[in-house]
C-alpha positions as CSV (number, residue, x, y, z in Angstrom):
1,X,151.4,201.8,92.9
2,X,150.5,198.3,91.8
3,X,151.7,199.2,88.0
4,X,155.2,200.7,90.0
5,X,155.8,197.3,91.6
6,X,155.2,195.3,88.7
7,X,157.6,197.2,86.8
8,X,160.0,196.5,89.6
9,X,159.1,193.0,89.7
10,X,159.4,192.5,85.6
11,X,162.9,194.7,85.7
12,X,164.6,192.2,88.6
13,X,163.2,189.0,86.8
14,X,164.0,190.3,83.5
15,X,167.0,192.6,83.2
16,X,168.4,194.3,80.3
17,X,171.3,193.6,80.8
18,X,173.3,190.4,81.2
19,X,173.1,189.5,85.0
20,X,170.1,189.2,87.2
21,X,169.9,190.9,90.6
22,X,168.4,189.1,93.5
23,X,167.7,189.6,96.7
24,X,170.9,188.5,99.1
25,X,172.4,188.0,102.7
26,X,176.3,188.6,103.0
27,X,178.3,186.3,100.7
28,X,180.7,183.8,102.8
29,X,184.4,185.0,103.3
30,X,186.8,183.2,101.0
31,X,188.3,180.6,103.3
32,X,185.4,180.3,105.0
33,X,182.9,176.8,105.7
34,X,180.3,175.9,102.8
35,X,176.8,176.6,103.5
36,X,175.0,173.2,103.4
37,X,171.7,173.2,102.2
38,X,168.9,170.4,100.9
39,X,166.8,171.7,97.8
40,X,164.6,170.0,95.1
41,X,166.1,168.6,92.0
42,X,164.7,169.9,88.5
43,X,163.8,166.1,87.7
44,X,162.6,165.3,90.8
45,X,163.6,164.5,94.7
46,X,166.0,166.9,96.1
47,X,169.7,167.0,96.5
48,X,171.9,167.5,100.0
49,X,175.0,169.4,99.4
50,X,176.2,167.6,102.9
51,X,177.6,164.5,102.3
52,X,179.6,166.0,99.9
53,X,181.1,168.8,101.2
54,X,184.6,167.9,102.9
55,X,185.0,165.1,100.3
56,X,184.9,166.8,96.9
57,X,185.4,169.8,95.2
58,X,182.0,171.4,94.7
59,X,181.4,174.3,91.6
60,X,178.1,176.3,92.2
61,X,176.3,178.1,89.0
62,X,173.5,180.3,90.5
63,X,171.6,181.2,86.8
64,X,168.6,181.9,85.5
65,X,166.5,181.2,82.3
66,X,166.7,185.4,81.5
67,X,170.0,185.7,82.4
68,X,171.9,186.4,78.8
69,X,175.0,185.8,80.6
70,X,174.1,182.8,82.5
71,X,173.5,181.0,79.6
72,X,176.6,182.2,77.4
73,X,178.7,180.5,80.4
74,X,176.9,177.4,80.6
75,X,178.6,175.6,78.0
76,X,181.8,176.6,79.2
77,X,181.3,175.3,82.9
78,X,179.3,171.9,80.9
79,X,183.0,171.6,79.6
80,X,184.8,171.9,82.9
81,X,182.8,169.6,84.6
82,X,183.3,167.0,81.8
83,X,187.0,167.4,82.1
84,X,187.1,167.3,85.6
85,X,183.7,165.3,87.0
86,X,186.2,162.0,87.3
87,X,188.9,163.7,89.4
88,X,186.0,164.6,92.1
89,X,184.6,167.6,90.4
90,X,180.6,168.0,91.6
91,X,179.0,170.7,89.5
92,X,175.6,172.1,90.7
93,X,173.4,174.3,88.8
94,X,171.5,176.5,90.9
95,X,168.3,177.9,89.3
96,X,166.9,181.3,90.6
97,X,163.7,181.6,88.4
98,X,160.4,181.9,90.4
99,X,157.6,180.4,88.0
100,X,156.8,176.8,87.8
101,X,159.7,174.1,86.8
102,X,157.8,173.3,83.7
103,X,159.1,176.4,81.8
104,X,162.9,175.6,83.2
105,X,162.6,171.7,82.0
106,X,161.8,173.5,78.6
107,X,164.6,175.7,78.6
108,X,167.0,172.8,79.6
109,X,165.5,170.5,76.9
110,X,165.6,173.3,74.4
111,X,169.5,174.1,74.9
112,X,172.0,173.2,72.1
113,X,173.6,171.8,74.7
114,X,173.3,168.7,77.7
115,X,173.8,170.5,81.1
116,X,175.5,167.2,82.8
117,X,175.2,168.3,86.1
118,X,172.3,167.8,88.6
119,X,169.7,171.0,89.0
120,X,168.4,172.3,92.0
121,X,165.3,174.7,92.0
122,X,165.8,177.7,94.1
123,X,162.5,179.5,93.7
124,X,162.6,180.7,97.4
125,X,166.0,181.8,96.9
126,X,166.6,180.2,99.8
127,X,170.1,178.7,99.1
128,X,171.4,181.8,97.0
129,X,170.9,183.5,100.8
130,X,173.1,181.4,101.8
131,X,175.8,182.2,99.8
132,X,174.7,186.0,99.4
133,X,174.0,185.8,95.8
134,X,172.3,188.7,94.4
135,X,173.6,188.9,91.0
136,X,173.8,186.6,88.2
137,X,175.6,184.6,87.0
138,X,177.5,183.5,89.7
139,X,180.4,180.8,90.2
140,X,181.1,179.4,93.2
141,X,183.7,177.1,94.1
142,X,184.3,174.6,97.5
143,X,187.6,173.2,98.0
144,X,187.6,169.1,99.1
145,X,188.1,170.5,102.7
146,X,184.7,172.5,102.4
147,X,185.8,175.8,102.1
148,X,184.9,178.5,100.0
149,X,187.7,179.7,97.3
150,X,186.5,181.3,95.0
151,X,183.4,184.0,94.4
152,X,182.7,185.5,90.8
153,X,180.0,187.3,89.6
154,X,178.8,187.8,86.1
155,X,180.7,186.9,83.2
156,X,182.7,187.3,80.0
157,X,184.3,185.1,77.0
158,X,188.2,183.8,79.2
159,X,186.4,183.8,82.8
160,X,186.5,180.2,82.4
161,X,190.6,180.1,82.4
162,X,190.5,181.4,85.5
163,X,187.3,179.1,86.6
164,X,189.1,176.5,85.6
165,X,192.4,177.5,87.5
166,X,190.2,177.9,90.7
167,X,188.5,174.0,89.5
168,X,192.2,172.6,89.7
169,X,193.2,174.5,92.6
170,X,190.0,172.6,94.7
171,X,190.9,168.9,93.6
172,X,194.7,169.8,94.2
173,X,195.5,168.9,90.8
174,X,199.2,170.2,89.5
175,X,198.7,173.0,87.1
């Protein structure tokens, strides 16, 4: 039984293919309020989603280390936020993985990459219940009213076009 739930254990943690499936309560509606939520920062202290919900748009990346996919997209939402961080784009990585913060800092570090974006530490997986994540990667994006507009899970080389679409849409830039 013990060898059965480890299995189980390694096979969630560590899929084969390219999304991660977590635990999850029900995803918010689109159209619906934000979650808030306060959760510790991957270099320290802790971030509160709060403040800034209602005053600008907010992109979620709910990831982890083993997630193949996670990390192809990165880059792609490092990019978006770059472009859009000055219009009121706030990017927030959300990381899943349940070991010590140690191995993630060394993951970040190691990346060919900067992520440019705070962190946050999920290891309780207590904020991806909040917005009913179960499977990774997954994008989530907050208009600057506070509502949720867009939901997408996993993803694939041109998600971003429409990522970026949804970006624009929640700082009211023309497109």
């Amino acid at each position: 039984m013990r060898r059965l739930l480890c299995v189980l254990a390694f096979a969630l943690l560590v899929p084969t293919s390219s999304v991660a499936l977590f635990g999850s309560s029900e995803k918010p509606e689109v159209g619906s309020d934000a979650p808030r939520f306060i959760a510790p920062l991957l270099e320290g202290g802790d971030l509160d989603i709060g403040p800034m919900i209602g005053q600008k748009a907010i992109m979620l990346d709910f990831w982890s280390i083993y997630c193949v996919s996670c990390v192809q997209e990165m880059p792609t939402l490092v990019d978006i936020h770059n472009r859009y961080k000055d219009a009121g784009l706030e990017t927030i990585g959300v990381d899943l993985d349940s070991f010590g913060t140690k191995r993630v800092v060394k993951f970040v570090q190691g990346l060919d990459f900067q992520l440019s974006y705070p962190i946050v530490v999920d290891k309780r997986r207590e904020v991806a219940a909040k917005y009913g994540v179960s499977v990774l990667p997954t994008t989530i994006i907050i208009d600057k009213t506070g509502k949720v507009i867009y939901y997408h899970v996993g993803y694939a080389p041109g998600d971003e076009v429409e990522i970026e679409e949804k970006v624009k849409e929640a700082l009211g830039v023309n497109r």
